[in-house]
One Martini backbone bead per residue (centre of mass of N, CA, C, O) as a GRO file, in nm:
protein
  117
    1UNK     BB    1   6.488 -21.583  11.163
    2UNK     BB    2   6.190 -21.400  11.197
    3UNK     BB    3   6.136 -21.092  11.027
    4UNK     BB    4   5.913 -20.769  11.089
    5UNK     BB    5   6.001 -20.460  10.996
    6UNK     BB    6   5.858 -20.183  11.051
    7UNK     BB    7   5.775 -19.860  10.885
    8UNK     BB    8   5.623 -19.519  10.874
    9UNK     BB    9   5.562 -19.424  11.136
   10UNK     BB   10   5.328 -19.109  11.308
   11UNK     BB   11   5.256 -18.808  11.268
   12UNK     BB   12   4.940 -18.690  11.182
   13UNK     BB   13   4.711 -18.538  11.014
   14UNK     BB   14   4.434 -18.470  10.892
   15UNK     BB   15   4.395 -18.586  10.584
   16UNK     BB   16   4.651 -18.737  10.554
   17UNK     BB   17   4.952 -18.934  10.491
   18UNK     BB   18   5.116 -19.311  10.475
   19UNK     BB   19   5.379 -19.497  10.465
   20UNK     BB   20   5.412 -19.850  10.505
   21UNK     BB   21   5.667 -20.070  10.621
   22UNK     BB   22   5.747 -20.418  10.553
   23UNK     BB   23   6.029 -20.605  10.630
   24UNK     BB   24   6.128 -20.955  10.526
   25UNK     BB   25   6.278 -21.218  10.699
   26UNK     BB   26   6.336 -21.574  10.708
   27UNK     BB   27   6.142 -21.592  10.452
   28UNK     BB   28   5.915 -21.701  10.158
   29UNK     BB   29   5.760 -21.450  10.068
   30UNK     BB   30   5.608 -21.509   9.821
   31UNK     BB   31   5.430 -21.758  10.005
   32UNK     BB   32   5.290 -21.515  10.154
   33UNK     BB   33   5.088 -21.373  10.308
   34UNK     BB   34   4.990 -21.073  10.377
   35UNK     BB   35   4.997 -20.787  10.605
   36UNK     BB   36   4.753 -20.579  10.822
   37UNK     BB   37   4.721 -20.457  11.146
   38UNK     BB   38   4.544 -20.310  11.447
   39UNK     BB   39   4.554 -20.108  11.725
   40UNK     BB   40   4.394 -19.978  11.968
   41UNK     BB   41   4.285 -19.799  12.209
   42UNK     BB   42   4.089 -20.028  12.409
   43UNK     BB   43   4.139 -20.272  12.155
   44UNK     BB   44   4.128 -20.467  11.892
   45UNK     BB   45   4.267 -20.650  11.683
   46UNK     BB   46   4.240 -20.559  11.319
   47UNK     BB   47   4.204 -20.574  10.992
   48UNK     BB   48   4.319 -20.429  10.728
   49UNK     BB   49   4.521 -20.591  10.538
   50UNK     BB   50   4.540 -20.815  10.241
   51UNK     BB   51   4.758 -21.023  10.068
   52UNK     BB   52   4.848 -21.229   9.828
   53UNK     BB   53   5.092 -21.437   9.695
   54UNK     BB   54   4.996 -21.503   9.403
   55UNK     BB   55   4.871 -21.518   9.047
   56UNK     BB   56   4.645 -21.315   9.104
   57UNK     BB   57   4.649 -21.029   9.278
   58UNK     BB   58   4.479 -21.010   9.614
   59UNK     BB   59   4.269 -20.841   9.803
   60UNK     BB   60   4.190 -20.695  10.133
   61UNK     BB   61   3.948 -20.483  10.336
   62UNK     BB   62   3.855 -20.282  10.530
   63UNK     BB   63   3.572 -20.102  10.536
   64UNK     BB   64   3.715 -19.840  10.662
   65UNK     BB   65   3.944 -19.809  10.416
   66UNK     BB   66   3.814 -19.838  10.170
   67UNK     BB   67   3.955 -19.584   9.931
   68UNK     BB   68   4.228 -19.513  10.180
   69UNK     BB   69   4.368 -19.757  10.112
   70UNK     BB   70   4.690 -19.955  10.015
   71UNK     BB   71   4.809 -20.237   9.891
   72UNK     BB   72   5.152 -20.383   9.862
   73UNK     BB   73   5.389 -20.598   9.686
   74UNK     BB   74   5.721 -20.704   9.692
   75UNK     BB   75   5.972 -20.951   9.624
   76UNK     BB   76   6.232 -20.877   9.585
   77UNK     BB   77   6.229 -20.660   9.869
   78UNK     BB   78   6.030 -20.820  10.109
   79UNK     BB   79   5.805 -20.615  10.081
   80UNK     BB   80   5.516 -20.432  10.239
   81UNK     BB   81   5.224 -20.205  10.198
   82UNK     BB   82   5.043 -19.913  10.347
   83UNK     BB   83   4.886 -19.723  10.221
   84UNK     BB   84   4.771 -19.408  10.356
   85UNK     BB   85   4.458 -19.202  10.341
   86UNK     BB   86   4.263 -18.967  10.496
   87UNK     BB   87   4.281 -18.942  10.730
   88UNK     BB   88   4.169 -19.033  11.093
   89UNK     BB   89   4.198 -19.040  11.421
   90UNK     BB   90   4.031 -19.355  11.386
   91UNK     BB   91   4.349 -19.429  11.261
   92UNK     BB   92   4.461 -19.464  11.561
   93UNK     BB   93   4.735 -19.685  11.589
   94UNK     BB   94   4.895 -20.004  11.586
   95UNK     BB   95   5.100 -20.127  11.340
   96UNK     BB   96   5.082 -20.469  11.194
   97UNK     BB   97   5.271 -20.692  11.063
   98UNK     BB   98   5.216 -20.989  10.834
   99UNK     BB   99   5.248 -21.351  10.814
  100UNK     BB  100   5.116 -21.600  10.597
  101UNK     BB  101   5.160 -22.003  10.609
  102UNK     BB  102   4.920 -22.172  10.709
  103UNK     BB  103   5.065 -22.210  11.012
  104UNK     BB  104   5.222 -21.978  10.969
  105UNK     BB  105   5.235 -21.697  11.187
  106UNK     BB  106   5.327 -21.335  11.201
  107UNK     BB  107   5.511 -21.058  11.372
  108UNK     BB  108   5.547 -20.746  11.432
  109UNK     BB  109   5.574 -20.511  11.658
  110UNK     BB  110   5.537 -20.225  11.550
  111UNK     BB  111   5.350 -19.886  11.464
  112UNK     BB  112   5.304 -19.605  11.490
  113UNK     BB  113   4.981 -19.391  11.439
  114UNK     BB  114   4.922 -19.069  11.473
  115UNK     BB  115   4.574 -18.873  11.442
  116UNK     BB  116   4.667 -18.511  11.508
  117UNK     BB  117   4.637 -18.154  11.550
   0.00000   0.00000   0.00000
C-alpha cells in the first residue's frame, strides 16, 4: 500500500519560514519523481516544485515560489521536502505530496500552510 504522509504545515506570519516533509512508503522512492502541488481556496491545485528521480539531480519551480522555496530529497529517508522562505499570504494553500513513476502516480492528504499576522 502506497502512503505519502505530509508533515511540517501550520500557521506562520508574513515573512516568515516553514519546511514541509513527505515521508513516503510503499514504492520504490529512488526510481520516483516526486513533488509538492498546492490548492488554494477557491483555486485549482497547481504544481510547486518537482524534483527528479536519477542524477544528476534536476528541479522544476513554479515561477510564483523560484527564489523563496526549495526541493530537496533524501533517498535513504524515504523523504522529500519543501524548504519555504519569504512566505506571503498568497503562499496560503493546502501542499500535497506526489509521487510519479510512469504511469503511476501519487498523492498525499495533504497539509495545510496558513500564512497570516
Amino acid at each position: 500500500q502506497v502512503q505519502l504522509v505530509e508533515s511540517g504545515g501550520g500557521l506562520v506570519q508574513p515573512g516568515g519560514s516553514l519546511r514541509l516533509s513527505c515521508s513516503a512508503s510503499g514504492i520504490t522512492f529512488s526510481s520516483y519523481v516526486m513533488g509538492w502541488y498546492r490548492q488554494a481556496p477557491g483555486k485549482q491545485r497547481e504544481m510547486v516544485a518537482l524534483i527528479s528521480s536519477g542524477t544528476p539531480r534536476f528541479d522544476n519551480l513554479a515561477k510564483s515560489v523560484k527564489g523563496r522555496f526549495t526541493i530537496s530529497r533524501d533517498n535513504a529517508k524515504n523523504t522529500v521536502y519543501l524548504r519555504m522562505n519569504s512566505l506571503t499570504p498568497e503562499d496560503t494553500a493546502v501542499y500535497y505530496c506526489y509521487a510519479e513513476s510512469g504511469v503511476q502516480k501519487y498523492w498525499g492528504e495533504g497539509t495545510l500552510v496558513t500564512v497570516s499576522s
